[in-house]
VOLUMZA-497005 format. One record per residue (C-alpha): x, y, z; residue number from 0. Coordinates in Angstrom, 3 decimals, padded with zeros to 6 digits, always signed. Layout:
N
X;Y;Z;NUM
...
END
This chain:
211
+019.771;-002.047;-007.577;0
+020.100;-004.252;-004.397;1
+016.921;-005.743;-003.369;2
+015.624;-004.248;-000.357;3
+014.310;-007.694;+001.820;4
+011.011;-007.530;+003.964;5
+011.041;-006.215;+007.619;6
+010.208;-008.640;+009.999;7
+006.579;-008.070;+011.514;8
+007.372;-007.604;+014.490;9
+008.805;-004.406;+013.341;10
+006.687;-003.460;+010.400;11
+003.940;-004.582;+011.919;12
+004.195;-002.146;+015.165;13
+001.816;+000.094;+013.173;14
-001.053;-001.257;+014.930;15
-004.364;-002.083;+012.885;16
-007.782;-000.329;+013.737;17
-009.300;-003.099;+014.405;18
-008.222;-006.906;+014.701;19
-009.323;-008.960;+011.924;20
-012.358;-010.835;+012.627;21
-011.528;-014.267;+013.602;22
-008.237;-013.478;+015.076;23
-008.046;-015.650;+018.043;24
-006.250;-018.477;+018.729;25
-008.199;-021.613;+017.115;26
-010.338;-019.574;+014.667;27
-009.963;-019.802;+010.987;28
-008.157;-016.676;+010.102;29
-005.248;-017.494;+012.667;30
-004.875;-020.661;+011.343;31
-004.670;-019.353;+008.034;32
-001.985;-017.107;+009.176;33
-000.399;-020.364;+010.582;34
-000.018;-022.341;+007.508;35
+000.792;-018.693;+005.764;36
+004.153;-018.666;+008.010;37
+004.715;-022.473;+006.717;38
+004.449;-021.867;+003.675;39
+001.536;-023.850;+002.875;40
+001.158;-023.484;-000.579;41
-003.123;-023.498;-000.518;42
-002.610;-020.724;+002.240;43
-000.301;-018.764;+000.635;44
-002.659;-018.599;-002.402;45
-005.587;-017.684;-000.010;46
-003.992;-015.399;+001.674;47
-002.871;-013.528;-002.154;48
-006.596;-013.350;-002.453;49
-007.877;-011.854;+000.537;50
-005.043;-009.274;+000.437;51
-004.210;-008.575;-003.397;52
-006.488;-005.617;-003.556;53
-005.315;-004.161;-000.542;54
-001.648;-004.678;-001.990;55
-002.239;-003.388;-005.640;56
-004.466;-000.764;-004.845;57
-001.820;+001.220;-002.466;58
+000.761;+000.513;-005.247;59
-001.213;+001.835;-008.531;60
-002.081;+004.993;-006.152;61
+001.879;+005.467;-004.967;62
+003.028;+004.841;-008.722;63
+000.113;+005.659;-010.938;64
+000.509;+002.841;-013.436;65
-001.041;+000.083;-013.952;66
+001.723;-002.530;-014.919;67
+004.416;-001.265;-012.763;68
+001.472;-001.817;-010.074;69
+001.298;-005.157;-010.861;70
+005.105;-005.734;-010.996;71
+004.861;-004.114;-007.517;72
+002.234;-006.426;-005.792;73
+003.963;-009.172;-007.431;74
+007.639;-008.326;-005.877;75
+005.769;-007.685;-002.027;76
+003.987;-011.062;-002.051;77
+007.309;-012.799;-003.239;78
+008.780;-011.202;-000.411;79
+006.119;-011.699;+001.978;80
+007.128;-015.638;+000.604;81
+010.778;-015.145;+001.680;82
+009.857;-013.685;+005.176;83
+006.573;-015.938;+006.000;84
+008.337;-017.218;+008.982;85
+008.872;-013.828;+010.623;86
+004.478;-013.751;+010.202;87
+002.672;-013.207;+013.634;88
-000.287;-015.176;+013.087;89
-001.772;-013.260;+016.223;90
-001.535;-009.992;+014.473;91
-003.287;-008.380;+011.676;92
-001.198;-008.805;+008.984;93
-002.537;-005.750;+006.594;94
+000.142;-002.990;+008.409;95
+002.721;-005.657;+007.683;96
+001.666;-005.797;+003.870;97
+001.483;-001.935;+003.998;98
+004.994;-001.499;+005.099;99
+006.330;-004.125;+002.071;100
+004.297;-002.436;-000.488;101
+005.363;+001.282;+000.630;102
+009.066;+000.112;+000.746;103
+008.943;-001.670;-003.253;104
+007.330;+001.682;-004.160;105
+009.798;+003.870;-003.047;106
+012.626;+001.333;-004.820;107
+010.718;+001.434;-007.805;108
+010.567;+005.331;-007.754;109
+014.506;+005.634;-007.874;110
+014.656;+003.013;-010.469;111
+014.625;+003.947;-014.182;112
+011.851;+002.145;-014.917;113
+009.644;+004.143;-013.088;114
+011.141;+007.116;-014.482;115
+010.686;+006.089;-018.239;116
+007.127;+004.712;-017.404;117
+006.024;+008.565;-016.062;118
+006.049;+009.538;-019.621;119
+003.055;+006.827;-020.540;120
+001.006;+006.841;-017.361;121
-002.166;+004.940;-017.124;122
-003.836;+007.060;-014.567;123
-007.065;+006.854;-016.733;124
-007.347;+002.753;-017.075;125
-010.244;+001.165;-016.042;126
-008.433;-002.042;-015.612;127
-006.096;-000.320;-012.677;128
-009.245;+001.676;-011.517;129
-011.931;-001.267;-011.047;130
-009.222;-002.777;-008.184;131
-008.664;+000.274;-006.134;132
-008.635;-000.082;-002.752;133
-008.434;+002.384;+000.259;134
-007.051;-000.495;+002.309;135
-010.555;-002.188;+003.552;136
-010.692;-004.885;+000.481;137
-013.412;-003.806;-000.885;138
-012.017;-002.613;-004.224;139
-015.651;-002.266;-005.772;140
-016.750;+000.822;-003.507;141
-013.455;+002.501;-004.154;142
-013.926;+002.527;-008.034;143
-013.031;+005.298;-009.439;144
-016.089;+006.553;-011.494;145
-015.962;+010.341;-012.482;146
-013.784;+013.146;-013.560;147
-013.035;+014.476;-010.089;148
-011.368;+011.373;-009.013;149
-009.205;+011.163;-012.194;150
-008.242;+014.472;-011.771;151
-006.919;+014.150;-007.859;152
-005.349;+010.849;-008.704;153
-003.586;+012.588;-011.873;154
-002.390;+015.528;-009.162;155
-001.508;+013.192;-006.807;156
+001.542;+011.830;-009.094;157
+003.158;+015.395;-009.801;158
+003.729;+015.846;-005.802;159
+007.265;+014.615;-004.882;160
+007.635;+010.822;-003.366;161
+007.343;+012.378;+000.245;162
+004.166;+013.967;+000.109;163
+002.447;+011.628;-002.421;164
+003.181;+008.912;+000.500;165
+002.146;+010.662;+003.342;166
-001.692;+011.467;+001.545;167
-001.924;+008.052;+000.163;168
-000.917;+006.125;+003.687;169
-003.338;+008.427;+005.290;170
-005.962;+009.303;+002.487;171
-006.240;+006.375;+001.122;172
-004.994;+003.589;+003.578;173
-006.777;+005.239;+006.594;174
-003.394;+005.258;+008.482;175
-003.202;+007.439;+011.339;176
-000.083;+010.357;+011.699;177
+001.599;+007.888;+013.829;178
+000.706;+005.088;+011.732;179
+002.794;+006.904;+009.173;180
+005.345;+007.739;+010.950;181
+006.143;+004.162;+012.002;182
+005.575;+003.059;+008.375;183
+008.350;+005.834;+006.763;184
+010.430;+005.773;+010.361;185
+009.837;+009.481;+010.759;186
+008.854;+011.357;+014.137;187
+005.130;+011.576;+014.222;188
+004.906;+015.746;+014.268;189
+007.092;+014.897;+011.192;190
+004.298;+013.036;+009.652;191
+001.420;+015.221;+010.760;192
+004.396;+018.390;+009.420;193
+004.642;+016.144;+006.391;194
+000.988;+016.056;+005.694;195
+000.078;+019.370;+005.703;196
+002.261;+020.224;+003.190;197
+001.052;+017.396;+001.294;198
-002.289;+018.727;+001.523;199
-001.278;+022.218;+000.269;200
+000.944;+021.413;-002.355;201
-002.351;+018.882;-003.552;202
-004.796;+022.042;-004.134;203
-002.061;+023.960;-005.694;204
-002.003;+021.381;-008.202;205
-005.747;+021.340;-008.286;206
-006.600;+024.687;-008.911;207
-008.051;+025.636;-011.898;208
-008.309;+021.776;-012.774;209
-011.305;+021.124;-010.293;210
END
C-alpha cells in the first residue's frame, strides 16, 4: 500500500482549534517548543510525543478499536509528523494538525488487511487501551473508561461503517465542530452535519436492546 505522507499544516491545520494553546505567543515556551519541533530538535520532538501522545492514541484506539494496531497507528503519525516538521506553524495550535495525520493513518489502516484480520480479536475491553483514552483535551485519566455503558457504545461504535464511525468520533469524542469535520474528511459541511445524523441513528440501532 503506498504510504499516504502528512498534509502540510497550513492545510490540515485550517481546522481551527477552540482555543489557542496557552503560551502561544511569540517568545513564550510553547512556541518555542514548536520552534525546535519544526527543527527537529531531538529533546523537542520527544516533548512534544509527550504532551500529545494521548491525544494521538486515544483518537486512534476509538477509530480502530484495538489496542496494538492503536499503537502502530500513533507510532506511524508521529514518524510522519518527523518527516513534515518543517511544514509546523509554530504560531498555531498544532492538535488539528495531529488530528488530521491520525484520521488519515486510520482510514489507511482500515483498507489494509491487517485491520481486517485484527477485527476478529478486538480488544475493545483492555484496560491497557482504556486507561489512555482521550477525548482530545490530554487528560486521558478523566476519559477512562470505567463501566459497562461505555464498553458497550465503544463496542457499537466499531460495527458502524468507516464514515460514520469518523464523523461521531471527530465530533463525540474530539469535540470537533461540523465544519471542523468537514475540513478534516474534505467534505461540504451540511455533508458532515448530513453525515452525523446518520451516524447518530445507525449508533442507537446498534444499541438497542444492548443498553
Amino acid at each position: 500500500m503506498p504510504e499516504t505522507g502528512p498534509p502540510s499544516q497550513s492545510s490540515a491545520s485550517s481546522v481551527p482549534s477552540e482555543e489557542s494553546p496557552a503560551g502561544a505567543g511569540s517568545g513564550s515556551p510553547e512556541r518555542e517548543l514548536l520552534e525546535r519541533v519544526r527543527a527537529r530538535d531531538p529533546e523537542a520532538l520527544g516533548q512534544f510525543y509527550e504532551r500529545y501522545v494521548d491525544l494521538v492514541f486515544g483518537l486512534a484506539w476509538r477509530m480502530l478499536g484495538e489496542r496494538v494496531l492503536a499503537e502502530d497507528a500513533a507510532s506511524d503519525v508521529f514518524l510522519k509528523v518527523h518527516r513534515a516538521a518543517d511544514r509546523l506553524d509554530p504560531a498555531r495550535d498544532p492538535a488539528p494538525w495531529l488530528v488530521t495525520i491520525t484520521t488519515n493513518v486510520c482510514r489507511d489502516l482500515w483498507r489494509s488487511g491487517a485491520y481486517r484480520m485484527s477485527r476478529r480479536a478486538a480488544d475493545v475491553d483492555d484496560p491497557a487501551a482504556a486507561a489512555v483514552l482521550s477525548t482530545g483535551r490530554n487528560d486521558p485519566e478523566q476519559d477512562a473508561i470505567g463501566s459497562e455503558r461505555e464498553r458497550l457504545v465503544q463496542a457499537a461504535l466499531l460495527e458502524l461503517p468507516e464514515p460514520l464511525r469518523t464523523a461521531i468520533v471527530l465530533h463525540d469524542y474530539q469535540g470537533l465542530d461540523h465544519r471542523q469535520v468537514a475540513e478534516v474528511l474534505h467534505i461540504a459541511h451540511d455533508a458532515a452535519r448530513k453525515r452525523y445524523s446518520r451516524a447518530l441513528t445507525a449508533l442507537e440501532h446498534k444499541l438497542r436492546g444492548r443498553l
